[in-house]
N, C-alpha and C positions, 0 to 999 in steps of 0.2 A: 504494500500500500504506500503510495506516496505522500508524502509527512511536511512535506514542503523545507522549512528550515529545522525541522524539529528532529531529534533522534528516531531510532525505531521505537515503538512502546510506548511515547511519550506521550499518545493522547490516551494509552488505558491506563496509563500512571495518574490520569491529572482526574480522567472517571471516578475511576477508585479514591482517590485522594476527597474530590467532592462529595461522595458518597458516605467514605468514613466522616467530615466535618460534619454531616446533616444528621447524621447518627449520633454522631456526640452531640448533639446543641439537639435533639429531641430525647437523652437520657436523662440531660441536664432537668427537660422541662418536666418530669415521670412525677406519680406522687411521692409523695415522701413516706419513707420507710423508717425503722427505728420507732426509739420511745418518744414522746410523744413531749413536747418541752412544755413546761408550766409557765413560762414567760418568753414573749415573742422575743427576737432575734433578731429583730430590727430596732421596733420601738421601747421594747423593757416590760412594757403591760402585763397585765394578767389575762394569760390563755383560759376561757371558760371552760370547766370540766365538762361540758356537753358537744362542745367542739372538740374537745381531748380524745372523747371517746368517739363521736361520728366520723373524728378523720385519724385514724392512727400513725403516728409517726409527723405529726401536724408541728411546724416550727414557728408561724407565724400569726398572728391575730390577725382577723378579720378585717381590719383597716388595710393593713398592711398588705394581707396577701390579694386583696380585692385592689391596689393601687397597683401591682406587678400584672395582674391579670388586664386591666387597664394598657398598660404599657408596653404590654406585648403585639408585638407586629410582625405576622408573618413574612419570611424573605420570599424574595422571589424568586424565578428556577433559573434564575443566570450564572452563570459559572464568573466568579471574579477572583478564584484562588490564580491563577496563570496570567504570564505577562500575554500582551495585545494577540504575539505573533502566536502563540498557544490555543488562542477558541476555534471551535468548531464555526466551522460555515457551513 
């Protein structure tokens, strides 16, 4: 296949490369596992024992984790890990 300036492999290198990043950055986003913290992790508060128990492994109070959820923005499907000469056409 011709790769143009690129080496050979170079564009299943850059695949797999963007595949593992998206895989990492949706592990990150998984619920939370573990015990269950009595005070959020951000702001200091007090985790209500009813939240404690309906989300197990829960780090953050409801302020908090409803402000991350807020500001979450999915990416789009562009590949920008590789210089110019690297994307697909």
């Amino acid at each position: 296949m011709a790769g143009g300036w690129a080496r050979d492999g170079a564009v299943s290198e850059q695949i797999e490369a963007s595949i593992s990043d998206e895989l990492e950055r949706m592990k990150s986003r998984r619920a939370p596992v573990g015990e269950s913290f009595t005070h959020c992790a951000e702001c200091g508060e007090e985790i209500p024992e009813a939240r404690r128990r309906a989300v197990p492994g829960v780090k953050l109070c409801i302020d908090c984790q409803t402000g991350r959820d807020r500001a979450y923005r999915p990416r789009g499907g562009i590949n920008r890990r590789g210089s110019k000469d690297s994307q697909l056409k």
